[in-house]
Each structure stands twice: as C-alpha cells, then as structure tokens.
C-alpha positions as CSV (number, residue, x, y, z in Angstrom):
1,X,-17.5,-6.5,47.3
2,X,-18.8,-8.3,44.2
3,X,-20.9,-11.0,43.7
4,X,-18.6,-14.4,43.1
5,X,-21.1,-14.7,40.2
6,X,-19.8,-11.7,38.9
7,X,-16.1,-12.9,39.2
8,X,-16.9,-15.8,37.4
9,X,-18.5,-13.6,34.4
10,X,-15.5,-11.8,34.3
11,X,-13.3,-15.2,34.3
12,X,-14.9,-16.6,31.9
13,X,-14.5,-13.0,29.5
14,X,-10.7,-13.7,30.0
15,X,-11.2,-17.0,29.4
16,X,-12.7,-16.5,25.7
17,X,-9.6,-14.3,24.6
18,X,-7.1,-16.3,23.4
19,X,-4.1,-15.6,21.2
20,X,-2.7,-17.8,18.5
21,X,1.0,-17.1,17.9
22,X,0.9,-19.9,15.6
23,X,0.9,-18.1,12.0
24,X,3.4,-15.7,13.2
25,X,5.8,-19.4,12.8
26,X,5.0,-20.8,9.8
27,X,7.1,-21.8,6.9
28,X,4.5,-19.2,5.1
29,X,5.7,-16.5,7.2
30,X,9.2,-17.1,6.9
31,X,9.3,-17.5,3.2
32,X,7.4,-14.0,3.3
33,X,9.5,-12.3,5.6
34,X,12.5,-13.5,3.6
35,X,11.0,-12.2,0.4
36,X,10.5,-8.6,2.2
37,X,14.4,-8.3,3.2
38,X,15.4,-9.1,-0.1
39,X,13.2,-6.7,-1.4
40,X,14.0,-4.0,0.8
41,X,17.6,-3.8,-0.6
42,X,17.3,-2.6,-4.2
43,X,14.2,0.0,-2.8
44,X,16.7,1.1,0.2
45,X,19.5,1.8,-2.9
46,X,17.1,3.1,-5.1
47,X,15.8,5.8,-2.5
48,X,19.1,6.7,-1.1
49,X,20.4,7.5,-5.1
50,X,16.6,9.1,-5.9
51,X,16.9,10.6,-9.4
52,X,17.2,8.9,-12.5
53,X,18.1,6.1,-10.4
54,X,14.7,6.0,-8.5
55,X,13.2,6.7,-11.2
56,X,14.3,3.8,-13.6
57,X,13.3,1.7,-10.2
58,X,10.1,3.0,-9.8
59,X,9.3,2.5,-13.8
60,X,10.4,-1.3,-13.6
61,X,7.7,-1.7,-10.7
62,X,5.0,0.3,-12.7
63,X,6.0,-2.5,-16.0
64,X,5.7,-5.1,-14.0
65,X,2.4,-4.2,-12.1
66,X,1.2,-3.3,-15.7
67,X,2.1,-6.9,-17.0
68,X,0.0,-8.0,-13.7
69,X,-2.8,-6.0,-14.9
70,X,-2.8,-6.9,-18.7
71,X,-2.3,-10.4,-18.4
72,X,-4.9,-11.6,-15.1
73,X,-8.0,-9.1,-16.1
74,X,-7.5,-8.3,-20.0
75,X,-6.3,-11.8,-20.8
76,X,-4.9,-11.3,-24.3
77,X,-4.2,-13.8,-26.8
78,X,-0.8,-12.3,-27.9
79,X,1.6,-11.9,-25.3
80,X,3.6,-9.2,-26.9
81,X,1.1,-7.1,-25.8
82,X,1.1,-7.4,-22.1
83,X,4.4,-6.2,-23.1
84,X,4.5,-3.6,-25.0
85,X,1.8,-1.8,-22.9
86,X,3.9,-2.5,-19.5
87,X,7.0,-1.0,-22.0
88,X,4.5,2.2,-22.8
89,X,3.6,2.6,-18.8
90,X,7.2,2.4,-17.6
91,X,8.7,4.7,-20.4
92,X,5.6,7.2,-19.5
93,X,7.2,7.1,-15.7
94,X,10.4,7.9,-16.8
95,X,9.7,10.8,-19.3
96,X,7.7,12.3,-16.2
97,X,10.6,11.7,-13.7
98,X,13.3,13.0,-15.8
99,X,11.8,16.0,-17.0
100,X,8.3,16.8,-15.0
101,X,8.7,15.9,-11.4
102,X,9.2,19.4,-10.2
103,X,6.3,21.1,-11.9
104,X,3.7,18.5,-11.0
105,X,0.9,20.4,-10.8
106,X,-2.2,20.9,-8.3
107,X,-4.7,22.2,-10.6
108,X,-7.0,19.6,-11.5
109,X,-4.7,16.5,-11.3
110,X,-5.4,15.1,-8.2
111,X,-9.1,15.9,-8.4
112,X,-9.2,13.7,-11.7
113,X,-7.1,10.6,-10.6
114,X,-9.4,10.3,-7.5
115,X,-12.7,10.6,-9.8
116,X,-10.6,8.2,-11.8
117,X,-10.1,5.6,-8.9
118,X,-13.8,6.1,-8.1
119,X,-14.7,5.3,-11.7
120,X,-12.5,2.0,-12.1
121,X,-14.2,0.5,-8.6
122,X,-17.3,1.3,-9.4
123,X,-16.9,-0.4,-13.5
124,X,-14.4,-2.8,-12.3
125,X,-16.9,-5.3,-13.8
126,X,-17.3,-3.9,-16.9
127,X,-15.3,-5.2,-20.2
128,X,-11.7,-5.9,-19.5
129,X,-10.5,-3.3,-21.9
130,X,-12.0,-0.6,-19.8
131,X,-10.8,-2.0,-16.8
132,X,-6.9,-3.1,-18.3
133,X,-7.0,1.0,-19.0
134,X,-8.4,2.1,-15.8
135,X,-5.5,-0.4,-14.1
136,X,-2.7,0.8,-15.8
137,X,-4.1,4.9,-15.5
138,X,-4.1,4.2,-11.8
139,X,-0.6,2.8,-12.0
140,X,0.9,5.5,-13.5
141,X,-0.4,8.0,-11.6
142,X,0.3,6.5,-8.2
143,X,4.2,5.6,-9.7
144,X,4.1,9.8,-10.6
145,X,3.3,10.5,-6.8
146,X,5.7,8.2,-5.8
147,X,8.5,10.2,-7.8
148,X,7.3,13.6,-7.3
149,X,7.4,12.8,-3.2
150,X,11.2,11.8,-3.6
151,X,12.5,14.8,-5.7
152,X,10.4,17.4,-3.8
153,X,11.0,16.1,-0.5
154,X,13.8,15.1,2.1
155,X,15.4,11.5,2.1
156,X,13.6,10.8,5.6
157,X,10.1,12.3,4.9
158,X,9.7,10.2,2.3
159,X,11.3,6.8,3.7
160,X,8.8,7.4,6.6
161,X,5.7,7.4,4.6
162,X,7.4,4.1,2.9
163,X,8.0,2.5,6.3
164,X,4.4,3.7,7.7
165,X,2.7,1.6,5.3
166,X,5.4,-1.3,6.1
167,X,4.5,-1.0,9.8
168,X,1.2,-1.0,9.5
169,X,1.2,-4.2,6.9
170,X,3.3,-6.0,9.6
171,X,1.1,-4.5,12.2
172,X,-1.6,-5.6,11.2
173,X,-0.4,-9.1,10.4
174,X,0.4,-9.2,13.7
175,X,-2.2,-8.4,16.1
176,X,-4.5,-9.8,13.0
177,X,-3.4,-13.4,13.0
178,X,-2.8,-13.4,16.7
179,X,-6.0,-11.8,18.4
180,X,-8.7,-12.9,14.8
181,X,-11.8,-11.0,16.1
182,X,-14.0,-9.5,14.1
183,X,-13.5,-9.3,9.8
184,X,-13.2,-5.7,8.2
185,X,-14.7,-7.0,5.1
186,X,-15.1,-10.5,4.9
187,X,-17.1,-10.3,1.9
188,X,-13.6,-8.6,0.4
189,X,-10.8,-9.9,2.1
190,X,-11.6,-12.6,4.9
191,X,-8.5,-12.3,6.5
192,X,-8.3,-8.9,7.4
193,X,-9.6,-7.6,10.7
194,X,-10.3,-4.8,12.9
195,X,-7.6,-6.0,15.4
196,X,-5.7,-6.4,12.4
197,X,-6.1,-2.8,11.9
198,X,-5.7,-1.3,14.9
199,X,-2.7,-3.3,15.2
200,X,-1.6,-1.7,11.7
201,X,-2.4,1.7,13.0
202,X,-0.1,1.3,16.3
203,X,2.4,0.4,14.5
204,X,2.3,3.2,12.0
205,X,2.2,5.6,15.3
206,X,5.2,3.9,16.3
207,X,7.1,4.2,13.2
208,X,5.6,8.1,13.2
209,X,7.2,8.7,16.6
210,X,10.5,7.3,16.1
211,X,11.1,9.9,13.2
212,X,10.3,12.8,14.9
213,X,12.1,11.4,17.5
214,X,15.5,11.0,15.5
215,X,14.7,12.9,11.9
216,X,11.4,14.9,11.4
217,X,10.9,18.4,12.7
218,X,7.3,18.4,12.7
219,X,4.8,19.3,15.2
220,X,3.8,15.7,16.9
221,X,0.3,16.1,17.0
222,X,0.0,16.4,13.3
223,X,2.8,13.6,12.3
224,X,0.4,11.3,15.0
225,X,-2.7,12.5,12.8
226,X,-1.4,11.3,9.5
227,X,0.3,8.5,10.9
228,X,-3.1,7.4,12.1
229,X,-4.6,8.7,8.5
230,X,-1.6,6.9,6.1
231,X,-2.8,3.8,8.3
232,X,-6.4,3.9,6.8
233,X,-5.5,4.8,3.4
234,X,-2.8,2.4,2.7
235,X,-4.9,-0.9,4.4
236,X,-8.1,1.0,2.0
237,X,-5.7,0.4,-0.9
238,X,-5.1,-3.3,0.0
239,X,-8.9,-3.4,-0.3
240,X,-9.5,-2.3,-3.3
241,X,-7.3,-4.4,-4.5
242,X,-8.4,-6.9,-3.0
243,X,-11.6,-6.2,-4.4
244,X,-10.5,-6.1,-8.4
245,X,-8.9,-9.5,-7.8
246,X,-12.5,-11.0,-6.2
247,X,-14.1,-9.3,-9.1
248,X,-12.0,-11.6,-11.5
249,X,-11.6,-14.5,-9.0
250,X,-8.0,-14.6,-8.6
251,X,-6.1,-14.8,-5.9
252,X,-2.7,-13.3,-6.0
253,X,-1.7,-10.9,-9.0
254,X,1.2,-13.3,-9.8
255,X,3.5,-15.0,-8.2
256,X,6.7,-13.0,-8.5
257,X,7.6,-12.2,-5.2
258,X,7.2,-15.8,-3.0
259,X,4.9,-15.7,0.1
260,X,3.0,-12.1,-1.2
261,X,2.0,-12.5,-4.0
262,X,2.8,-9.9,-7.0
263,X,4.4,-6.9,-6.9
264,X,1.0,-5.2,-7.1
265,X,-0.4,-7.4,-4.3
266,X,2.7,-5.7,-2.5
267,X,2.5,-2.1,-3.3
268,X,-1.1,-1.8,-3.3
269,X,-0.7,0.2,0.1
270,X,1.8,2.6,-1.0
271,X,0.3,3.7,-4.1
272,X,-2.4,4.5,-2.4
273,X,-0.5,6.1,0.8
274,X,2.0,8.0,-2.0
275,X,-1.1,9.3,-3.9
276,X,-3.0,10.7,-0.6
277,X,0.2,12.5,0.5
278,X,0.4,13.9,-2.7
279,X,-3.1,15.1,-2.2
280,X,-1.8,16.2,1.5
281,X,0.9,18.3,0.2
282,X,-0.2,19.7,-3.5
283,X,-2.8,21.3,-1.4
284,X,-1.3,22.1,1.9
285,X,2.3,22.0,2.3
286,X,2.4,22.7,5.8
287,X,0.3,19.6,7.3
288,X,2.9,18.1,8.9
289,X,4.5,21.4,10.4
C-alpha cells in the first residue's frame, strides 16, 4: 500500500496539468477557421477537375506566394516588378503542367532542389536578391511536385497527402494551444510545441487510417509510417518558414487570407509535404504498397 506522501505527489502531478480550451474560442480562431472553409472550395474544385484546371490553380498560388517573396524580403522600389517576376513563376508552372508533368524526371532533380533548400536556409541572410531567387526557385519547384503528384497519381492519394498536412496543422493547434508544454523551437516559432506536434502527428494517423479504411489499398503499416513521416516534414516546412520571416522580422507574409496570414504562411506545409513525396515516389514507387 503506498505511502499517503506518495498519493499526494501524485495529486499534486495531476494537479499541475491543466488544459486551456480557451484559444480554441476566440474570435481569432473563428475568423481563421472561416478563412480555411472558404478556401477549401476552389482547391476541392481545382483537384476534382486536375489538368489544366489545377494547373492554372496551382500557378495563381505560386504568383501570389512569389509576390509574397518579392515584395517582404527583396523590397523593390518599382512595384511592376513584384509583378512581373510572380507573372514569370506562374507562367513557368503552367508550361511545366501542360506539357512536362508526365516526364518529370528522377535523375538529379530532386537531389538539386534539396541542396537548393539547404543553400537558401543556410544564406537566408545574405543580399535579398540571392534570397528573392532562392524564394521563388523553391516555389516553383514545390508548385512542380504539387502538379506532377496530381496527374500521376489517383484523386484520393493525392487529397490524402493534402488533408495529412491539414490534420496535422489543426492537430497541432489543438493539443498545442490546449496542453502548451514544452516549445519545439522557441527561438523560431514560440508557439509551436511538442504537444503541439504530437497532437499534429495523431491527427495525421487518423486522417491516414480513414483512407485506407474507405479509399487506399495500401499496406497499413507503411500508410501509418508516412503518415507519421508527412507529419514531420510538413510542420519542418512551417519552420523554415518561420525561420526566413524571423530572419527579415516579419510576421505574417501578407495579409491575404484573414486569421493565417499569406498564402505562403498557409502552404508552407504542403510544399514541403508535396516535395518529400515526390522524393518518396521518384525513387520508390511502391512505398506505400
């Protein structure tokens, strides 16, 4: 029988937990989850058409992260520039949609965008020119992934790595804001932490299981693997950029969408999800099998 000392260390463990449901039921929260099911129509539309269609979708987005880019870290006088370079990045998506999304190759590409995405963290100090070219590389490249994952693969495959990194955004919000704990990286994003993402993860496993469930016919171990995996990576890609926007002390990348941010600030997780399951399948198409 133990000690009542004991109990009363135990007690007062319990005691110290305590959950705060209150950011879950702010205006904040509400304007943000507003924001996300508005959103989430013209993407559902877009990936249910996939062709040109997604396509033309997915170059908007890469324009518009471009603009992002240009205009908080390169800062130029003239504004027909942030312009004209988010105009070159979007019409660079769509030449590669229409006409090279079924030969995208594994010989060398992926190797050289993560060296690339190595490069730009590690210089992401450096002059803004370098870094504005960096930006926008890594935004085309991850908008490439994004379209070569849609034409090459089924409807559901591809909305469940969309909805993984959705799950474990919300997941992590979640368990984050209610349980706190210890930060990831405070010195990067003070918000974040590991409840957060373990929360994020769950839910990705969740979101994993429901598709093999209903859609997938892959081997469950493997789906639970890269469900755990696509967790990492996509809350890794919030980091980084949470990182380039420390780096230039700004806060949000715009303020397009209300309650997130910009649409980079948004899609920071998918582009790097859509680039790793590139990686994934480029090199071995039967992961998930």
């Amino acid at each position: 029988m133990e000690r009542p000392d004991a109990l009363r260390e135990k007690s007062i463990t319990l005691e110290n937990i305590k959950l705060n449901f209150g950011p879950l039921f702010t205006r904040q929260t509400l304007v943000r989850l507003t924001s996300s099911l508005v959103m989430a129509v013209p993407v559902i539309v877009s990936i249910i058409f996939g062709g040109a269609y997604f396509t033309v979708f997915v170059a908007f987005l890469a324009a518009t992260m471009s603009w992002e880019v240009t205009s908080t870290v390169g800062k130029p006088r003239k504004y027909f520039i942030e312009i004209g370079i988010g105009f070159f990045v979007a019409l660079l998506v769509i030449i590669f949609g229409l006409f090279f999304a079924t030969s995208f190759s594994e010989k060398g590409l992926p190797l050289f965008l993560s060296l690339l995405i190595t490069v730009a963290f590690i210089f992401r100090k450096v002059h803004s020119v370098v870094s504005v070219v960096l930006g926008n590389i890594i935004i085309v490249f991850s908008c490439f992934c994004m379209i070569w994952l849609r034409v090459n693969f089924e409807t559901d495959f591809f909305s469940w790595i969309l909805l993984s990194v959705v799950a474990t955004d919300t997941g992590a919000f979640i368990v984050g804001s209610t349980i706190g704990g210890i930060k990831l990286a405070p010195n990067i994003s003070p918000n974040k932490t590991w409840a957060g993402l373990l929360g994020g993860i769950f839910s990705s496993l969740m979101v994993a299981w429901f598709f093999y469930l209903f859609w997938l016919e892959v081997d469950i171990l493997n789906i639970s693997l890269m469900a755990v995996i696509l967790a990492i990576i996509s809350q890794v890609g919030d980091l980084v950029e949470s990182a380039y926007k420390r780096s230039y002390k700004i806060k949000d990348s715009s303020r397009l969408i209300p309650g997130h941010g910009g649409v980079l600030d948004r899609l920071d997780g998918h582009m790097a999800a859509g680039i790793f399951m590139s990686f994934i399948l480029l090199y071995y198409d039967r992961a998930l099998m």
